[in-house]
NUDOBA-44576 format. One record per residue (C-alpha): residue number from 1; residue in three letters; z, y, x. Coordinates in nm, 4 decimals. Example, Ala and Ser with C-alpha at 12.3 -4.5 7.8 and 13.67 -1.06 7.14 Angstrom:
<recs>
+-----+-----+----------+----------+----------+
!   i !  aa !        z !        y !        x !
+-----+-----+----------+----------+----------+
!   1 ! ala !   0.7800 !  -0.4500 !   1.2300 !
!   2 ! ser !   0.7140 !  -0.1060 !   1.3670 !
+-----+-----+----------+----------+----------+
</recs>
This chain:
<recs>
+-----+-----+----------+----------+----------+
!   i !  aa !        z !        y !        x !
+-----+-----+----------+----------+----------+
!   1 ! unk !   8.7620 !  10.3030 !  13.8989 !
!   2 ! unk !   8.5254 !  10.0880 !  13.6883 !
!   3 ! unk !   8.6580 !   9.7818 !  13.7547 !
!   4 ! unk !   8.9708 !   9.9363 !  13.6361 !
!   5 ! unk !   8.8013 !  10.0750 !  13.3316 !
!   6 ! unk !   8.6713 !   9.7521 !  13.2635 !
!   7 ! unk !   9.0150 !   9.5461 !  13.2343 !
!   8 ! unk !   9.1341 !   9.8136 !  13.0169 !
!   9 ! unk !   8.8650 !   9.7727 !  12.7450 !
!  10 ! unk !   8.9197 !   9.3795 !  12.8136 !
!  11 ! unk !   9.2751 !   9.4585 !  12.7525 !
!  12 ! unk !   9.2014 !   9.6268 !  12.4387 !
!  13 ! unk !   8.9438 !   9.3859 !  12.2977 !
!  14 ! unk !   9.2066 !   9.1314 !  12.3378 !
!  15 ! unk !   9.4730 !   9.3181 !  12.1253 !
!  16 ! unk !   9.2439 !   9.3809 !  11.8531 !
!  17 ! unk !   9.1312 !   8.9998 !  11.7973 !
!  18 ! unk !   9.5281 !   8.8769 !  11.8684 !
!  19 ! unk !   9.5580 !   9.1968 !  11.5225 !
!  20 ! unk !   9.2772 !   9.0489 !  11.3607 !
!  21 ! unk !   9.4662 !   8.6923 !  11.4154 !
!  22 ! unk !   9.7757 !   8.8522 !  11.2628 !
!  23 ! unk !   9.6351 !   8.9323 !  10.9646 !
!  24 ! unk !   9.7285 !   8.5627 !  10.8034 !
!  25 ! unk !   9.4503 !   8.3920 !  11.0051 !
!  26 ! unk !   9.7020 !   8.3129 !  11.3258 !
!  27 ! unk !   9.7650 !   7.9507 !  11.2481 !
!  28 ! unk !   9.3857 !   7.9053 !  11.1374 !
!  29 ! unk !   9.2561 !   7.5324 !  11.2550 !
!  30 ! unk !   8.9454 !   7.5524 !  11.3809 !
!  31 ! unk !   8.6946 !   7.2653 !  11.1465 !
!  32 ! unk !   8.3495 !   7.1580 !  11.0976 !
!  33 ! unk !   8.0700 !   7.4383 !  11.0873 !
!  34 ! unk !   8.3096 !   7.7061 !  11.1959 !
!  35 ! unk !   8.0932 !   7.9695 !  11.4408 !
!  36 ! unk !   8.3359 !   8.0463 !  11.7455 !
!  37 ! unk !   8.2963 !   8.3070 !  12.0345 !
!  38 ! unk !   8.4718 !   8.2187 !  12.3671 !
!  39 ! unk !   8.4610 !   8.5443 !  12.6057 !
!  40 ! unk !   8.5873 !   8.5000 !  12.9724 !
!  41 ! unk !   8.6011 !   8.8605 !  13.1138 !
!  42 ! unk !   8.3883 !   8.9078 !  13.3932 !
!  43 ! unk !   8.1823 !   8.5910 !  13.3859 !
!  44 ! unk !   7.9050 !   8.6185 !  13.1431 !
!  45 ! unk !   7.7616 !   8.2433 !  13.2022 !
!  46 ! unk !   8.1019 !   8.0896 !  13.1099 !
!  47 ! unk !   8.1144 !   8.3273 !  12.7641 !
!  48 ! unk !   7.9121 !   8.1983 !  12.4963 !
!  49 ! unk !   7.9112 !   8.1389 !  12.1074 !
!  50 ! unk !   7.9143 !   7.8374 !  11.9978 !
!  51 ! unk !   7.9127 !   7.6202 !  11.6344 !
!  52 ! unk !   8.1453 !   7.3273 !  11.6099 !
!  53 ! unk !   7.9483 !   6.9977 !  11.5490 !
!  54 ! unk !   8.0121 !   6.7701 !  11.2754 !
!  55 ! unk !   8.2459 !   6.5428 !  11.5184 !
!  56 ! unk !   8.4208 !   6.8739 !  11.5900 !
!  57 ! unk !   8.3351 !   6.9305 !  11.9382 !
!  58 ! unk !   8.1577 !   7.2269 !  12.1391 !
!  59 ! unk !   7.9508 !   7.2145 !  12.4527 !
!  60 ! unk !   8.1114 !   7.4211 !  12.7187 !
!  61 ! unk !   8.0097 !   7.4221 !  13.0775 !
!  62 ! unk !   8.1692 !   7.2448 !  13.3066 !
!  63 ! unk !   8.4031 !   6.9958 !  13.0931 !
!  64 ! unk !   8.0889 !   6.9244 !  12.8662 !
!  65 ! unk !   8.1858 !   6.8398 !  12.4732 !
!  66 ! unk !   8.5506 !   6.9039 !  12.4264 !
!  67 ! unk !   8.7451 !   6.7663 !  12.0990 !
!  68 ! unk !   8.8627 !   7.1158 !  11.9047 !
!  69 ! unk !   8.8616 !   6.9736 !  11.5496 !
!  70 ! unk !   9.1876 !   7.1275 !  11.4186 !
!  71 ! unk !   9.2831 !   7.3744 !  11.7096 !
!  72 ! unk !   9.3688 !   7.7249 !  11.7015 !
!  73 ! unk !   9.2055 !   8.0107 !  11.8722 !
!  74 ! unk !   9.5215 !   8.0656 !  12.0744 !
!  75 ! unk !   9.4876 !   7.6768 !  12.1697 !
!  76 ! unk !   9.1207 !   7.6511 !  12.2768 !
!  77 ! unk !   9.2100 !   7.9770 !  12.4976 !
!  78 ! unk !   9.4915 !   7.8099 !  12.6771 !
!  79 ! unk !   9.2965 !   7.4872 !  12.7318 !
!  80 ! unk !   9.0106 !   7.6861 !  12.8770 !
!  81 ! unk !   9.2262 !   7.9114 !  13.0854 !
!  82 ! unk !   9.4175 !   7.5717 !  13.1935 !
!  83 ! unk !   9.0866 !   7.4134 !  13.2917 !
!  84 ! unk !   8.9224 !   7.6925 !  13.4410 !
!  85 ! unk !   9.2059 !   7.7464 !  13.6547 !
!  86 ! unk !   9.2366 !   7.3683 !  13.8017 !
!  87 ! unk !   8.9367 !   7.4496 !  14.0599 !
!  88 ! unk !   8.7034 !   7.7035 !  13.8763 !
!  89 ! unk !   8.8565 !   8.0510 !  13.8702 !
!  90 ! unk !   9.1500 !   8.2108 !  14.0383 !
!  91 ! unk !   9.2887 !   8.4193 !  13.7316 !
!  92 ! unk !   9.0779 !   8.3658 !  13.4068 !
!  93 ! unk !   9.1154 !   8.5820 !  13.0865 !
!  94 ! unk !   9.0016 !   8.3587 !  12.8284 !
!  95 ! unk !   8.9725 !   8.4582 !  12.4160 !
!  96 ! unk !   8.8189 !   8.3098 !  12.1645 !
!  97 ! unk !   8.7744 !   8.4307 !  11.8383 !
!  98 ! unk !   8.6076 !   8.2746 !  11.4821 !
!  99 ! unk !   8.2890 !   8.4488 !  11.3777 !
! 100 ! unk !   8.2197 !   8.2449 !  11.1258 !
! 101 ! unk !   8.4262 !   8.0449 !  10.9197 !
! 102 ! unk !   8.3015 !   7.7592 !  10.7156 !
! 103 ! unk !   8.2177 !   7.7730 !  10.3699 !
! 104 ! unk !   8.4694 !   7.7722 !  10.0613 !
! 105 ! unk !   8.3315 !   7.5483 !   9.7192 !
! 106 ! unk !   8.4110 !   7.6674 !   9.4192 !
! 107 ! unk !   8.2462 !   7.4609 !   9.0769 !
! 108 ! unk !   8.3159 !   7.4063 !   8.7105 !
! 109 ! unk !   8.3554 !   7.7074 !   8.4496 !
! 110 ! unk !   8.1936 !   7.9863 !   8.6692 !
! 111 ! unk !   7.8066 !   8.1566 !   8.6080 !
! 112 ! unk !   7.7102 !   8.0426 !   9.0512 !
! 113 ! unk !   7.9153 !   7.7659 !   9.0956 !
! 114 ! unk !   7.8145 !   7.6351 !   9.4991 !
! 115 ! unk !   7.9291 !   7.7268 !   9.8767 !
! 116 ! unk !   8.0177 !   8.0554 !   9.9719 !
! 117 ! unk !   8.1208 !   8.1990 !  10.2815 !
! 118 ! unk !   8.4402 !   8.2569 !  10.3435 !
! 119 ! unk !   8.5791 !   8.6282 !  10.4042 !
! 120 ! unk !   8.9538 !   8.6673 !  10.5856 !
! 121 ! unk !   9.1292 !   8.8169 !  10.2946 !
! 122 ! unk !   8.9604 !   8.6118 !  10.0578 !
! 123 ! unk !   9.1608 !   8.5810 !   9.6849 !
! 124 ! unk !   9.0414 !   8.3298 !   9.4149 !
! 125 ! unk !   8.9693 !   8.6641 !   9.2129 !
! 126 ! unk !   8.7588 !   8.7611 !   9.4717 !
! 127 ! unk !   8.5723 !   8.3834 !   9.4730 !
! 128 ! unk !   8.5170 !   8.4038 !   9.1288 !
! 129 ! unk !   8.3304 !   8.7241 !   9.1661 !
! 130 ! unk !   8.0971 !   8.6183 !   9.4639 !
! 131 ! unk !   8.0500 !   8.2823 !   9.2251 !
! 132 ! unk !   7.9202 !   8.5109 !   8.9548 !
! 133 ! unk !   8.2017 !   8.5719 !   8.7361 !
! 134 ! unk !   8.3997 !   8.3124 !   8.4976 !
! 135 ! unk !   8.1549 !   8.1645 !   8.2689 !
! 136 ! unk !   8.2069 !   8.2278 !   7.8774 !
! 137 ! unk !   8.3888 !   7.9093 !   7.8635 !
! 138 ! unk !   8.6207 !   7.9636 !   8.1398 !
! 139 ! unk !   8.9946 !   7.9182 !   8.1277 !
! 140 ! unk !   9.2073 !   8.2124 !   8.1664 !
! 141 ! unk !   9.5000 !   7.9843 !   8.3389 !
! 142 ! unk !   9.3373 !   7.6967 !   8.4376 !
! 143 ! unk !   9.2399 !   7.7212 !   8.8411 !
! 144 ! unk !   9.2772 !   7.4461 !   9.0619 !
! 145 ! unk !   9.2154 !   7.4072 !   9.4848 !
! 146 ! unk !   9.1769 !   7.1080 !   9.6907 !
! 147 ! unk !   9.2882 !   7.2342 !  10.0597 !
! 148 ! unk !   9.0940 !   7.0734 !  10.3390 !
! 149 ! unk !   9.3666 !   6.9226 !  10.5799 !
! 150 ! unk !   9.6532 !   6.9459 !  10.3105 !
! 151 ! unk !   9.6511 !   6.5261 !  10.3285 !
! 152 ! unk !   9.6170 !   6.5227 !   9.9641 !
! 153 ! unk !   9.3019 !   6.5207 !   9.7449 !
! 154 ! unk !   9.5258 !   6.6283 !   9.4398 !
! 155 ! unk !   9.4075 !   6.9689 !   9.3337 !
! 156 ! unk !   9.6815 !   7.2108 !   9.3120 !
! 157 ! unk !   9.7199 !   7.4955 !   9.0336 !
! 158 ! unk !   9.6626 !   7.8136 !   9.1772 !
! 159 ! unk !   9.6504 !   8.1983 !   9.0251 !
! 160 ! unk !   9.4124 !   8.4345 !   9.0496 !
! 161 ! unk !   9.5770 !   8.6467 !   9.3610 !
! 162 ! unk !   9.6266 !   8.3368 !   9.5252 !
! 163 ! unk !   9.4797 !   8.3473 !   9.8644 !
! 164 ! unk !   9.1966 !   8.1123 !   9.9560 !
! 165 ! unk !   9.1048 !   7.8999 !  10.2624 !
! 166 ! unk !   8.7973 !   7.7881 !  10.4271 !
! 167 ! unk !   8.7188 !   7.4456 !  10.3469 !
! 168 ! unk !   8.8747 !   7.4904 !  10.0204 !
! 169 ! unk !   8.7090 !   7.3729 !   9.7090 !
! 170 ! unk !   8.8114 !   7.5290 !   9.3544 !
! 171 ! unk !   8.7924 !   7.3922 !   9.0374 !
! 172 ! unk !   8.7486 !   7.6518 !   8.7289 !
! 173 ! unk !   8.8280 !   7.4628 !   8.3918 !
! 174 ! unk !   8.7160 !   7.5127 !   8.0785 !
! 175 ! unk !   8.9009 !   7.6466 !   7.7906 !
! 176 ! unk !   8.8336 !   7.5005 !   7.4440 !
! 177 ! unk !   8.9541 !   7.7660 !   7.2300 !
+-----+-----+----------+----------+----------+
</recs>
């Protein structure tokens, strides 16, 4: 009866990170700094949380540091499960979810320009308001990102319901009338 109960709320716990996922955060590649739980259900020693390093690797034990710099949740579960079943466990249930995600920049014509964490439904309107507000000088039109992994360092024009990314550093210009 308990063991029953158990895989029920496993069950559930699953379906509410895969909604969580949904939300516009599915295709989310894990970077740098980002703070990620990995829960196999029922073995605690092989659940953990765990920061990726500046190279992009974790420390997971077993298979030691593993390369996860640009993976997705749904990845690093699958290439845990796929591990864990070559020798380790019969049938593992594997999730991992991000419980931290690195910090967006944003600089130029706000009051607190700097890093900020980043919040899943995050809009630049949002960013300007945990950077302080626009600044007197600020642009009402001018807002530019630079998207980590986009292959480009050319900052792209952006509007204030846009949504914004980890790793993503805005650019606020200045309006001189």
């Amino acid at each position: 009866m308990m063991r029953k109960l158990f895989y029920l709320i496993a069950a559930f716990a699953v379906m509410l990170t895969q909604n969580v996922n949904a939300e516009g955060l599915s295709d989310y590649r894990m970077s740098v700094g980002d703070l990620i739980k990995i829960q196999v259900y029922g073995e605690d020693e092989l659940s953990t949380e765990v920061r990726l390093s500046d190279a992009g690797t974790i420390s997971y034990p077993f298979f030691g540091e593993l390369q996860v710099l640009g993976m997705t949740t749904g990845g690093l579960s699958g290439l845990l499960t796929e591990r864990l079943q070559d020798g380790y466990l019969v049938d593992p249930s594997v999730s991992v979810s991000v419980l931290e995600y690195r910090e967006f920049f944003i600089d130029g014509a706000v009051k607190q320009p700097g890093g900020y964490a980043y919040q899943p439904g995050l809009t630049l309107q949002r960013a300007v308001s945990l950077a302080g507000g626009f600044s007197e000088r600020a642009s009402s039109s001018k807002f530019f990102v630079v998207r980590e992994g986009s292959g480009s360092n050319k900052p792209s024009k952006i509007s204030l319901t846009a949504p914004i990314q980890p790793g993503d550093v805005i650019t606020i210009e200045e309006s001189f009338f």
